[in-house]
C-alpha positions as CSV (number, residue, x, y, z in Angstrom):
1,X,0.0,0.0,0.0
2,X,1.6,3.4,-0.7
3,X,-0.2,7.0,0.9
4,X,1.3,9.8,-1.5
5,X,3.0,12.6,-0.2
6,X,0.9,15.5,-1.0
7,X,3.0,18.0,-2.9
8,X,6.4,15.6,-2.9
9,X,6.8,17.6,0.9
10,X,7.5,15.0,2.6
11,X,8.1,11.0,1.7
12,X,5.3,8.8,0.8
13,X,4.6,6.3,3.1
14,X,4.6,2.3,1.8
15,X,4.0,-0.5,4.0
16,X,3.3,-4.3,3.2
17,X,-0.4,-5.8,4.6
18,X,-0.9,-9.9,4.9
19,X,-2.4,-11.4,2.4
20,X,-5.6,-11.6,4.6
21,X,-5.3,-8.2,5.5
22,X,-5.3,-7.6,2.1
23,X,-8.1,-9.9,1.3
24,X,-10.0,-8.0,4.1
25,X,-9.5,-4.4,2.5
26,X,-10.0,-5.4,-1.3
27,X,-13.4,-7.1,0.0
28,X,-14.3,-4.0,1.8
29,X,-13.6,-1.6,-0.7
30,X,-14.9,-3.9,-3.6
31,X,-18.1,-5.6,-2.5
32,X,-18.9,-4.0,0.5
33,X,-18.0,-0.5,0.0
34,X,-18.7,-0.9,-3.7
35,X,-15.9,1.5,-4.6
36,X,-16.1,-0.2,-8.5
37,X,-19.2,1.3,-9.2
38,X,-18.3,4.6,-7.5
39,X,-19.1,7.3,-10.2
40,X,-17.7,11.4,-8.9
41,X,-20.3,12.6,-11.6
42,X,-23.6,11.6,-10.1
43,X,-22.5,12.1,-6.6
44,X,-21.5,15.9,-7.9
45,X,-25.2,16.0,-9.4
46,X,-26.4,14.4,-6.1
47,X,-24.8,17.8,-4.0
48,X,-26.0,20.1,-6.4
49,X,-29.7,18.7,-5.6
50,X,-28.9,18.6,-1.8
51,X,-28.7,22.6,-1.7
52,X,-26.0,25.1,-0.9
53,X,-24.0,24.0,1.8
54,X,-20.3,25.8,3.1
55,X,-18.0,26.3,0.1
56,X,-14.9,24.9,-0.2
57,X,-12.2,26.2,-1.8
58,X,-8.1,24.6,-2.0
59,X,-9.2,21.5,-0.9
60,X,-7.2,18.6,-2.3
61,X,-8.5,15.6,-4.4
62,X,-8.4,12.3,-2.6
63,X,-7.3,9.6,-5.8
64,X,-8.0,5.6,-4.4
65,X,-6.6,2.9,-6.8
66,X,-6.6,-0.4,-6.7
67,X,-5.2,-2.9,-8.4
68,X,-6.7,-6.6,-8.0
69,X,-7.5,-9.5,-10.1
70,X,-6.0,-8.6,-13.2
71,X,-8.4,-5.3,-13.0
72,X,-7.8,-1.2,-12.4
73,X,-10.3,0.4,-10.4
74,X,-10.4,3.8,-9.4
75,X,-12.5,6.4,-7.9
76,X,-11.2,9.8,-7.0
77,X,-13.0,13.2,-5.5
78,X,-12.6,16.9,-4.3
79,X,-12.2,17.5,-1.1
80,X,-13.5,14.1,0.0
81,X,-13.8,14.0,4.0
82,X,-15.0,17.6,4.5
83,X,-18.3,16.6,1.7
84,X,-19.0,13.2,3.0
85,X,-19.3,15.3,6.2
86,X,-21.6,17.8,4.5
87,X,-23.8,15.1,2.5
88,X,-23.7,11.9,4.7
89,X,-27.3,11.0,3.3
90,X,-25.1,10.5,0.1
91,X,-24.6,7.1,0.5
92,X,-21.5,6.6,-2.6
93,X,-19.7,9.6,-1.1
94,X,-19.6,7.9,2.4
95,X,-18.7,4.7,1.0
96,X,-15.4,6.2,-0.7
97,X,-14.8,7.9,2.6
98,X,-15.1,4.8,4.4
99,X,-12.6,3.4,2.4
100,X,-10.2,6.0,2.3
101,X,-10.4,5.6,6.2
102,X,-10.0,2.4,6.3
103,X,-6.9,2.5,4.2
104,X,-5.4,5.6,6.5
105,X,-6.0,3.1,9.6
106,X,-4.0,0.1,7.6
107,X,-1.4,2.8,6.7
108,X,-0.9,4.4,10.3
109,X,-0.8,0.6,12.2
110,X,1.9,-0.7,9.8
111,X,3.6,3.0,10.0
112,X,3.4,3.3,13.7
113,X,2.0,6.9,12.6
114,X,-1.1,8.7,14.8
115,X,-4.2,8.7,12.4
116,X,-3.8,12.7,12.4
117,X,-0.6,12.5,11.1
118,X,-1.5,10.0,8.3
119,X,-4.3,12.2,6.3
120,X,-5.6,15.0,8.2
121,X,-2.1,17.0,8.2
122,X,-2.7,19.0,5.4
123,X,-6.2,18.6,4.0
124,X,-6.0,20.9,1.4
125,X,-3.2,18.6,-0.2
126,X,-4.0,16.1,-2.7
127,X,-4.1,12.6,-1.3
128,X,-3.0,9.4,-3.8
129,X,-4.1,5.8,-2.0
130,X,-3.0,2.7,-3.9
131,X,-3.3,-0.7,-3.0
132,X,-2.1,-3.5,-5.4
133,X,-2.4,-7.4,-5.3
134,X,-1.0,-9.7,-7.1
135,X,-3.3,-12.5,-6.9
């Protein structure tokens, strides 16, 4: 699993997960979390019908990939955690937040890294989260 380092200001972080640790976060983020089928443009449209909420402006764009089975998926968004706050009846947008926090908790355990200092250091930086397999 590699977090990026927002900017290239300071190193990315890569750690190794056990293959059922891996098996656990590829299931979550696959089936459960249904990141696959995430699509950025109907949760956008989904906002826009919610109403005006706070604006938000320098934010950074949280990018997930994953890359499993022989397949590519990927699902990326603006200013991910501070909108699944805003919208959390928007069910897709929580789901890629659940994941990207699921994938910060891996990522600070194996780092030995607080939570805070894993993704919520600089949140108008853009985040990169990948996770490969190569079963």
């Amino acid at each position: 699993m590699i977090l990026g380092a927002p900017f290239g200001q300071k190193k990315r972080m890569e750690t190794k997960i056990s293959a059922d640790a891996l098996q656990d976060l590829l299931r979550f983020a696959l089936v459960t979390q249904r990141l696959a089928e995430f699509d950025a443009d109907k949760v956008k449209r989904e906002i826009q019908k919610a109403g005006p909420r706070i604006a938000i402006a320098d934010a950074g764009t949280t990018v997930i990939k994953i890359h499993a089975g022989g397949k590519k998926h990927e699902a990326s968004f603006y200013a991910l955690g501070m909108m699944a706050s805003q919208h959390p009846k928007i069910k897709a947008l929580r789901q890629l937040e659940d994941v990207r926090k699921r994938i910060e908790q891996l990522v600070s355990k194996k780092c030995g890294r607080s939570r805070r200092s894993v993704g919520r250091t600089a949140p108008n930086r853009r985040a990169l989260l990948v996770v490969h397999s190569n079963q």
